[in-house]
C-alpha positions as CSV (number, residue, x, y, z in Angstrom):
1,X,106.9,113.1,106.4
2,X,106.7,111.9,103.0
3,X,105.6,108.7,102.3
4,X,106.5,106.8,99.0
5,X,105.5,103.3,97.7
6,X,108.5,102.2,96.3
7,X,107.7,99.0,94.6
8,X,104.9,99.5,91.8
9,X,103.8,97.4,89.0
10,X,102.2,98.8,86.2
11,X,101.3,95.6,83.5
12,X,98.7,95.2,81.5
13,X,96.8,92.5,82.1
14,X,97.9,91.4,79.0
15,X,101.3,91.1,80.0
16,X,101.0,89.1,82.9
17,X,100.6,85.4,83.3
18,X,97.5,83.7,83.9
19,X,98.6,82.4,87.2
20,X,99.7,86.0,88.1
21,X,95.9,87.3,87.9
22,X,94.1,84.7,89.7
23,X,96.6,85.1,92.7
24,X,96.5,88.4,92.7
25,X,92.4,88.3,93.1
26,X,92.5,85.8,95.5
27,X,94.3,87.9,97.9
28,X,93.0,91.5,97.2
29,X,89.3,89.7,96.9
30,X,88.4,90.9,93.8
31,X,86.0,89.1,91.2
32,X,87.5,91.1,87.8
33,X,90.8,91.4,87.2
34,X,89.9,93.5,84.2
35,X,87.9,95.9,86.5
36,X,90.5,96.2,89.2
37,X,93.6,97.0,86.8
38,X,91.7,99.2,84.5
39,X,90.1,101.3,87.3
40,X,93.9,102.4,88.1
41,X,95.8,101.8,85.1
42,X,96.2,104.9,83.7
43,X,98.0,108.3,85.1
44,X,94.8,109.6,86.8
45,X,94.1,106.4,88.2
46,X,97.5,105.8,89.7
47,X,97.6,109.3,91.3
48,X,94.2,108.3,92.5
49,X,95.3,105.2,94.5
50,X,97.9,106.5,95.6
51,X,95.9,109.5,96.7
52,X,93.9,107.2,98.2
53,X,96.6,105.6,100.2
54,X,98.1,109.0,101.8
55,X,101.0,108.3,99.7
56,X,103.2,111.4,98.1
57,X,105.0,109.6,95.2
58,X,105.1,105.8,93.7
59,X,108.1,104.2,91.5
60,X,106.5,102.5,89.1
61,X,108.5,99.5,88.1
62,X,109.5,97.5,84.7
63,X,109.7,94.0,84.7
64,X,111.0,91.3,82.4
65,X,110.1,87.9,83.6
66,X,108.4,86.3,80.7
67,X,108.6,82.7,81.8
68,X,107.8,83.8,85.8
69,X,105.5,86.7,86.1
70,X,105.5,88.3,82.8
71,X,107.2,91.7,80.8
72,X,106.1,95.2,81.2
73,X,108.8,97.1,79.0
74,X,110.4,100.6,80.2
75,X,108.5,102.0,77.7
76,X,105.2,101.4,79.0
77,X,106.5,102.4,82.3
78,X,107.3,105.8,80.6
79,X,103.8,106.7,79.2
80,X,102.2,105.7,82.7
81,X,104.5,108.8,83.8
């Protein structure tokens, strides 16, 4: 069967809001936001996690939610394919 992870996000930390971060560390118990993202956001890194994962395929998703979440343009998305 193959498995797919449908629901992505690719941001740069950059692109996030602050609140988005610290809620994200507080429930995947990381320390470094900088250190988690950047160990998987690149190409290699998300074929990696997914890899790690026993997933087959992700959709990696755009977002524009600048006053909620943040923006992560379909042209980022793009390069990250």
């Amino acid at each position: 069967m193959t498995l797919i992870d449908f629901h992505i996000h690719v941001a740069r930390i950059g692109d996030y809001q602050p609140w988005v971060i610290d809620w994200t560390m507080s429930n995947i118990g990381r320390e470094s936001a900088e250190q988690y993202i950047g160990q998987y956001l690149s190409t290699d890194g998300l074929a990696r996690l997914l890899d790690d994962n026993g997933l087959d395929y992700g959709v990696c998703l755009a977002e524009m939610s600048p006053i909620c979440t943040g923006v992560t343009t379909n042209e980022y998305v793009a390069e990250m394919c």
